[in-house]
C-alpha positions, 0 to 999 in steps of 0.5 A, spaced: 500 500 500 505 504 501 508 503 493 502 505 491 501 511 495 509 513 494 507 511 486 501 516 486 505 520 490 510 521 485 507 521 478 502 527 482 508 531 482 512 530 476 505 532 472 505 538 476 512 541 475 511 539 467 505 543 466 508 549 470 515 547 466 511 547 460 508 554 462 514 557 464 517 555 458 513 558 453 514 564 456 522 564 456 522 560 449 524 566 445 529 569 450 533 563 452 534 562 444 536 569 442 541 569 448 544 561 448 551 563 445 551 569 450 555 568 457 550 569 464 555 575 466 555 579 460 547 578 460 547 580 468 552 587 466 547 589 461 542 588 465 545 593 470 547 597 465 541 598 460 536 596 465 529 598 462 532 596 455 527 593 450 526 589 444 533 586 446 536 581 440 543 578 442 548 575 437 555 572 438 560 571 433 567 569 433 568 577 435 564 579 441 557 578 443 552 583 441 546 587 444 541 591 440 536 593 443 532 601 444 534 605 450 530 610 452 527 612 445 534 610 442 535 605 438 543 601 440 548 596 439 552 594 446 559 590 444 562 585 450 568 582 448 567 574 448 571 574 455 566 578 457 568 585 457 563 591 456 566 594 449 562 600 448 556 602 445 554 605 438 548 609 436 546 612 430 547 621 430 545 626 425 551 629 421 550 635 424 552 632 431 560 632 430 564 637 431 564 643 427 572 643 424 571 636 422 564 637 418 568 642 414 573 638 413 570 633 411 565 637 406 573 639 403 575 633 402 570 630 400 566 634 396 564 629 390 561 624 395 555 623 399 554 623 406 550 617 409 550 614 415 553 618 421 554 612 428 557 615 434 561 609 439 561 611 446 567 606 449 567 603 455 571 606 461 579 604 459 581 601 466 577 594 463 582 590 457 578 590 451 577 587 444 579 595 443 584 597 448 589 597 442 585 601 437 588 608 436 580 610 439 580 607 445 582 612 451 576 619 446 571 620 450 566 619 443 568 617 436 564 617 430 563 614 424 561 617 418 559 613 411 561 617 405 559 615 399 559 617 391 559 613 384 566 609 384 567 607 392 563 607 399 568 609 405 568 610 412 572 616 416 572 615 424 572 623 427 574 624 434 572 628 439 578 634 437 574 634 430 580 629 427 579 626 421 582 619 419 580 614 412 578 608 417 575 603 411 573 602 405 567 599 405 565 594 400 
């Protein structure tokens, strides 16, 4: 009488936790998906930080793990190296937002292209090792990126915060 009891007993509680597992997990489905590649401490980092983001989708690659996502009206991209290290952070600006001497540098230079996209980079505090500690743009407060583009090729220039103009790419 005891096994039957024990047996009811367990299978009674088995079919509980499957259905409350089952409910639980179809809401979490989704979000388990969209983070499996992305480790448990760059996910409780961007929480602390970007907490309130919405419509966050992650991606991993052999480069960083990466975050878009809306921050207060914003839309953002947050980079963490793949040990984990907070890189920096991008949204999209108007070209009217860099430095003055740099707008004009760039209309001179590049007068026969035209302006496309413009992405400011915030970078992560120095005092962390990042996939960018050696880059020429590690320790500028800002750095934009402005796309430039006309009928025999796309570039990219990186702008400073001191209104600095460099050919960063060339993009294909």
């Amino acid at each position: 009488m005891k096994k039957v009891y024990i047996t009811a007993l367990l299978i009674g509680s088995l079919s509980i936790s499957y259905v409350m597992a089952a409910d639980g997990g179809k809401k979490d489905k989704a979000k388990a998906k969209t983070e499996a590649n992305v480790s448990n401490g760059v996910l409780n980092q961007f929480e602390y930080e970007f907490k309130g983001a919405e419509a966050v989708t992650w991606t991993s690659d052999d480069d960083c793990q990466k975050a878009v996502f809306t921050y207060e009206g914003k839309k953002m991209t947050a980079f963490y190296s793949l040990t984990g290290d907070y890189i920096g952070v991008t949204n999209n600006t108007e070209f009217t937002k860099i430095p003055a001497d740099a707008q004009k540098a760039i209309a001179a230079e590049y007068k026969d292209y035209k302006i496309g996209d413009v992405i400011e980079f915030r970078p992560a505090a120095t005092n962390s090792v990042s996939l960018y500690s050696f880059s020429s743009y590690a320790d500028d407060e800002k750095v934009f990126f402005v796309d430039v583009k006309n009928d025999k090729e796309e570039l990219l220039l990186k702008v400073t915060a001191d209104a600095g103009v460099y050919f960063f790419k060339r993009v294909n």
